[in-house]
NUDREN-533632 format. One record per residue (C-alpha): x, y, z; residue number from 1. Coordinates in steps of 0.02 Angstrom, whole numbers, plus 50000, padded with zeros to 5 digits. Each point is the difference from the previous one (the first is absolute). Layout:
<site <X, Y, Z>, NUM>,
...
***
This chain:
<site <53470, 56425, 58659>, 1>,
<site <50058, 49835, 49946>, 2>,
<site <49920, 49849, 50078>, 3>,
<site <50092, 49829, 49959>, 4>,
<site <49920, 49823, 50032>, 5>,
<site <50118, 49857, 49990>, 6>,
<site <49946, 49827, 49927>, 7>,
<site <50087, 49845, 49923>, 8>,
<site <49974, 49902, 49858>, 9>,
<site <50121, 49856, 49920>, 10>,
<site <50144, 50054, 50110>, 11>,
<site <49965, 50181, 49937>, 12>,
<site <49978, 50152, 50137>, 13>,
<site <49863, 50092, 49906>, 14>,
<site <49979, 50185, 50073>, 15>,
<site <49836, 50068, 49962>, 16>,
<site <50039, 50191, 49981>, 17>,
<site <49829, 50114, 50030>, 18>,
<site <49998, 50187, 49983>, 19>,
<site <50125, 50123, 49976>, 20>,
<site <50199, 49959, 49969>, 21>,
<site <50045, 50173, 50045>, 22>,
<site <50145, 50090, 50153>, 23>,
<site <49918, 49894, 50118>, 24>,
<site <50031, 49848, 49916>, 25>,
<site <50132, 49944, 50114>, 26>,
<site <49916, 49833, 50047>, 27>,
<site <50026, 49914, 49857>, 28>,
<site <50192, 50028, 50010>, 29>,
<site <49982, 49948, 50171>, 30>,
<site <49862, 49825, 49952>, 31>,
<site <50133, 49950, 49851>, 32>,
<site <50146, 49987, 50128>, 33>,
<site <49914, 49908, 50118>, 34>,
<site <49937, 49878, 49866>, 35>,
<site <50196, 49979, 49968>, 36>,
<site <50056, 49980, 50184>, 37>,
<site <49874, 49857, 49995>, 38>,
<site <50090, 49921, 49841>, 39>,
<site <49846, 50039, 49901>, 40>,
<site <50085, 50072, 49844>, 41>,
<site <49845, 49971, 49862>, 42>,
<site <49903, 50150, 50010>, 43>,
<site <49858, 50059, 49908>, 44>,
<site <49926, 50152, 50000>, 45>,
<site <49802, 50019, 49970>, 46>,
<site <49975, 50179, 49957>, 47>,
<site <49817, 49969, 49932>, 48>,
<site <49925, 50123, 50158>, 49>,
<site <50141, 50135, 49989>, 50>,
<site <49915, 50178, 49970>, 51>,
<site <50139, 50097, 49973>, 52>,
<site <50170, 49996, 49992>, 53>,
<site <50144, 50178, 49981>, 54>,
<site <50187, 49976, 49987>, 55>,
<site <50036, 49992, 50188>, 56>,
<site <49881, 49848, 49989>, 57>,
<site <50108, 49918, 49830>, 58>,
<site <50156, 50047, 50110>, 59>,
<site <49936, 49886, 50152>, 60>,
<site <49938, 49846, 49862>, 61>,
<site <50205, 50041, 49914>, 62>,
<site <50069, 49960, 50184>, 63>,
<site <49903, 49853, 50040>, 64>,
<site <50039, 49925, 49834>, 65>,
<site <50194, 50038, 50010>, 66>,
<site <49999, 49939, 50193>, 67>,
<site <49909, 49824, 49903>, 68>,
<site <50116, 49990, 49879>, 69>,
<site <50151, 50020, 50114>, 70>,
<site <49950, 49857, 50113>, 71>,
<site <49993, 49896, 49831>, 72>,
<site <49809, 50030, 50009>, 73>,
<site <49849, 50016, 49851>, 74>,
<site <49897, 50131, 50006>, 75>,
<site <49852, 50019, 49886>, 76>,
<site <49851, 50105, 49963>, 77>,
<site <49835, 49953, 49947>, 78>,
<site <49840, 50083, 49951>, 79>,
<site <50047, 50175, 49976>, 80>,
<site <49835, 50106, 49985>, 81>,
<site <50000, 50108, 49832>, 82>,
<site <49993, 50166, 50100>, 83>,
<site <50201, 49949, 50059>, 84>,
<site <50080, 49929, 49857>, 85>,
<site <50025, 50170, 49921>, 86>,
<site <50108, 50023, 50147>, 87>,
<site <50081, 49868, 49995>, 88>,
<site <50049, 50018, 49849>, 89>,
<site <50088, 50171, 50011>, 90>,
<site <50093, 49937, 50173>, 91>,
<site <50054, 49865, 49882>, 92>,
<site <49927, 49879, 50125>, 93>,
<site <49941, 49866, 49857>, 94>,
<site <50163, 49997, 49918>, 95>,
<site <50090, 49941, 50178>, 96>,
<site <49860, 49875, 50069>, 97>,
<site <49908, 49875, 49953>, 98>,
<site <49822, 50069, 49996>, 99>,
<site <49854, 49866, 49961>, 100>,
<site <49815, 50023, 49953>, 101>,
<site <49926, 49906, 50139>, 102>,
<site <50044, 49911, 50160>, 103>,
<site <50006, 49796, 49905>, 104>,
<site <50114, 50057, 49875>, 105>,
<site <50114, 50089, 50116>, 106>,
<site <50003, 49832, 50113>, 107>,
<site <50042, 49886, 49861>, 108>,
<site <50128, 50107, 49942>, 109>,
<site <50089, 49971, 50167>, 110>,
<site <49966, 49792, 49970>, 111>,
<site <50072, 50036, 49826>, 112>,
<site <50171, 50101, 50075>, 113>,
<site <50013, 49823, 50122>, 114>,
<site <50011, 49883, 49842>, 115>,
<site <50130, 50124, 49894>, 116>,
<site <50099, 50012, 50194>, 117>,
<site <49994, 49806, 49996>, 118>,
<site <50063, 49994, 49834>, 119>,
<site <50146, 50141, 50019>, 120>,
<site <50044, 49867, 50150>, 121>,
<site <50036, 49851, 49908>, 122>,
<site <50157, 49955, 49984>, 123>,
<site <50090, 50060, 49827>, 124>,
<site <50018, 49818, 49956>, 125>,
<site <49825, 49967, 49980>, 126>,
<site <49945, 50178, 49956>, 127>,
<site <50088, 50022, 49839>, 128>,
<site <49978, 49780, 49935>, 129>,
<site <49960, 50012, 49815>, 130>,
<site <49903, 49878, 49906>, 131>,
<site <50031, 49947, 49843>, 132>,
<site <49841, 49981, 49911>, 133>,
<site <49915, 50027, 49800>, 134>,
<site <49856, 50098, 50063>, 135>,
<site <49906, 50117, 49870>, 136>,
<site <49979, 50171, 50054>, 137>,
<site <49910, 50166, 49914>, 138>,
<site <50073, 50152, 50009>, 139>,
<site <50014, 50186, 49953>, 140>,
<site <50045, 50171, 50050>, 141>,
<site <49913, 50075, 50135>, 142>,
<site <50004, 50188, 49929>, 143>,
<site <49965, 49974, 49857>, 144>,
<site <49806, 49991, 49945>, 145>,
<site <50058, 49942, 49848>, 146>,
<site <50091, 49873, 50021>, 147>,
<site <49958, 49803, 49934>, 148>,
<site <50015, 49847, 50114>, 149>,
<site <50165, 49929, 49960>, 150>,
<site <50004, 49802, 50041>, 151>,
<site <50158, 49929, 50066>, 152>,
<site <50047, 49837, 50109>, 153>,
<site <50063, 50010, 50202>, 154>,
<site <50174, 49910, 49996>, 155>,
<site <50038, 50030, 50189>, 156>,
<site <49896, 50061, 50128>, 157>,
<site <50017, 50071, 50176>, 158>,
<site <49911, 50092, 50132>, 159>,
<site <50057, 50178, 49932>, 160>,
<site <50025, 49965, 49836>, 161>,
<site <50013, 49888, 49836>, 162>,
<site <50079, 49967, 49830>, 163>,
<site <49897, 50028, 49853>, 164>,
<site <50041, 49943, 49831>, 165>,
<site <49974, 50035, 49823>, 166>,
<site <49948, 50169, 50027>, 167>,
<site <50131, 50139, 49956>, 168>,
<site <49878, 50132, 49964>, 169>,
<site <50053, 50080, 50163>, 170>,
<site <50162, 50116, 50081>, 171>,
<site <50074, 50010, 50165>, 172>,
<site <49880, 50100, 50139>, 173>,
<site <49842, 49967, 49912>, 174>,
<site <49838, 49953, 50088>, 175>,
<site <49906, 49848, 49978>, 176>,
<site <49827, 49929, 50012>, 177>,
<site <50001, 49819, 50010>, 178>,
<site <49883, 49861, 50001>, 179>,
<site <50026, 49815, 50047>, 180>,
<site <49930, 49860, 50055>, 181>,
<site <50056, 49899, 50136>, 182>,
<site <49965, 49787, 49977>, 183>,
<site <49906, 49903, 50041>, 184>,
<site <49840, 50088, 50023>, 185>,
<site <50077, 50158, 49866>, 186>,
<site <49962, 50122, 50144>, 187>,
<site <50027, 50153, 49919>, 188>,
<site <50127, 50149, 50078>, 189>,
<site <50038, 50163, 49920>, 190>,
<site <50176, 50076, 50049>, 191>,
<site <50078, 50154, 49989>, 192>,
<site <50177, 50010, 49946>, 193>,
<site <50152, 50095, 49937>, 194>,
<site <50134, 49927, 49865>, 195>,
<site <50150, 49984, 50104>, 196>,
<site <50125, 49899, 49902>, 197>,
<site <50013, 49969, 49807>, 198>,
<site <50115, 49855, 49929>, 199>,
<site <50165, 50067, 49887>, 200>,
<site <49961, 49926, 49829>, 201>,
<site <50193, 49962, 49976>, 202>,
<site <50000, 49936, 50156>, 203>,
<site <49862, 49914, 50031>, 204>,
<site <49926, 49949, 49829>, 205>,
<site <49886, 49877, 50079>, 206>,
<site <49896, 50103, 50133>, 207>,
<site <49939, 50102, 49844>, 208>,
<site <49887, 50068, 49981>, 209>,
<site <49964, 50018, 50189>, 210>,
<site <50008, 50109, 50157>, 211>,
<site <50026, 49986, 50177>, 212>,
<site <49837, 50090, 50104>, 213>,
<site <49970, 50039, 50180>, 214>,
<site <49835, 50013, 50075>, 215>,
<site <49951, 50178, 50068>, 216>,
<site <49865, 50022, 50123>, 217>,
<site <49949, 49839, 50035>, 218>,
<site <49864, 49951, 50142>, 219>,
<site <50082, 49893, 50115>, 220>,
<site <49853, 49874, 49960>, 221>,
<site <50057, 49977, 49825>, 222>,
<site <50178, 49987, 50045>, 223>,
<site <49941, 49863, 50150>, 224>,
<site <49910, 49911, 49840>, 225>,
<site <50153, 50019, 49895>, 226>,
<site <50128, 49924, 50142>, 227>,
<site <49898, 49856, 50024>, 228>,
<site <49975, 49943, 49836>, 229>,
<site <50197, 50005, 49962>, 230>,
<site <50028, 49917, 50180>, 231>,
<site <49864, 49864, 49937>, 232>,
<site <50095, 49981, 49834>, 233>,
<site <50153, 49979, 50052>, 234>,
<site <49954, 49889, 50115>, 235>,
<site <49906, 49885, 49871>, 236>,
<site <50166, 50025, 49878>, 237>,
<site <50104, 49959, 50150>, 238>,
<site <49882, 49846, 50040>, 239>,
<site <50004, 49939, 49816>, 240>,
<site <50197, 49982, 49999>, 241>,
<site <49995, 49858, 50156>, 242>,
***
């Protein structure tokens, strides 16, 4: 038998799961819709007391996480004991939700999903602003263990993505590790990204050598850090021309 207790935490509904997910498992489909009917669509699962768990059981978590996601809901899991993840595995469970080590981490990811929502809600205007800026910046392939650090200079940078010259060591699709340092205080970031965009040398003699990047899986905290210190720029540069 399943036994669920019901907390809250940060605006999260945090289900404390104990015993066995099994046929009789019903509840929990039962707890989740509730816990939407009340508008409470964050929910975290705490699996850390779970016993056991067959594939009637995985069915029951499958339809509580699609009934979630259908009401525009998250649904998470979070400290999986060792004895399940085998299972979990196989049902392909890991590869469809997010699973987390432990009950903080699983709760911040949910404060991290609010700042990438707030930034997916900006408007387009402000989203996509570029920078123009001479910014050094370290780079080099992410696959490849033997690859040097290139050096090149930011021309133009955005929340998603930037324009690096005097580096042409790269092609279209590859992936980057970069490095940079954001003035004053040099705070360091490193960035994932793919080349996106590479200038015509007929065409466009003077953007060589260089490439266009976008950032790939970005925290929504670095991309909050990278918004506001192009908003603060171009505020200064817009200041500085009155």
């Amino acid at each position: 038998m399943l036994d669920i207790k019901a907390r809250q935490k940060d605006n999260v509904i945090i289900l404390d799961l104990i015993g066995h997910i099994d046929v009789d498992s019903a509840n929990l489909i039962e707890i989740v819709g509730q816990c939407l009917r009340d508008c409470h669509t964050d929910i975290l699962c705490n699996l850390e007391s779970v016993e056991s768990i067959d594939y009637t059981g995985i069915s029951a978590v499958v339809i509580a996480y699609k009934e979630v996601i259908n009401n525009k809901g998250r649904m998470k899991l979070a400290s999986v004991p060792l004895h399940l993840k085998n299972i979990f595995g196989v049902a392909g469970l890991d590869r469809v939700m997010d699973i987390y080590p432990s009950q903080e981490t699983a709760l911040h990811s949910f404060k991290e999903d609010k700042i990438i929502e707030k930034i997916t809600k900006m408007q387009l205007r402000r989203r996509f602003k570029r920078l123009p800026i001479e910014m050094k910046i370290e780079l080099k392939a992410k696959y490849d263990r033997r690859a040097v650090c290139h050096k090149g200079d930011i021309l133009n940078l955005s929340g998603i993505g930037a324009y690096i010259y005097g580096c042409g060591q790269f092609k279209l699709g590859d992936e980057l590790v970069l490095k940079l340092k954001l003035p004053p205080k040099n705070e360091e970031i490193d960035l994932e990204a793919k080349v996106v965009w590479l200038p015509d040398k007929q065409i466009q003699p003077n953007f060589q050598p260089g490439m266009g990047v976008e950032f790939h899986y970005i925290s929504g905290r670095v991309q909050q850090k990278l918004l506001e210190f192009i908003e603060r720029n171009l505020s200064t540069m817009s200041s500085d021309k009155h």
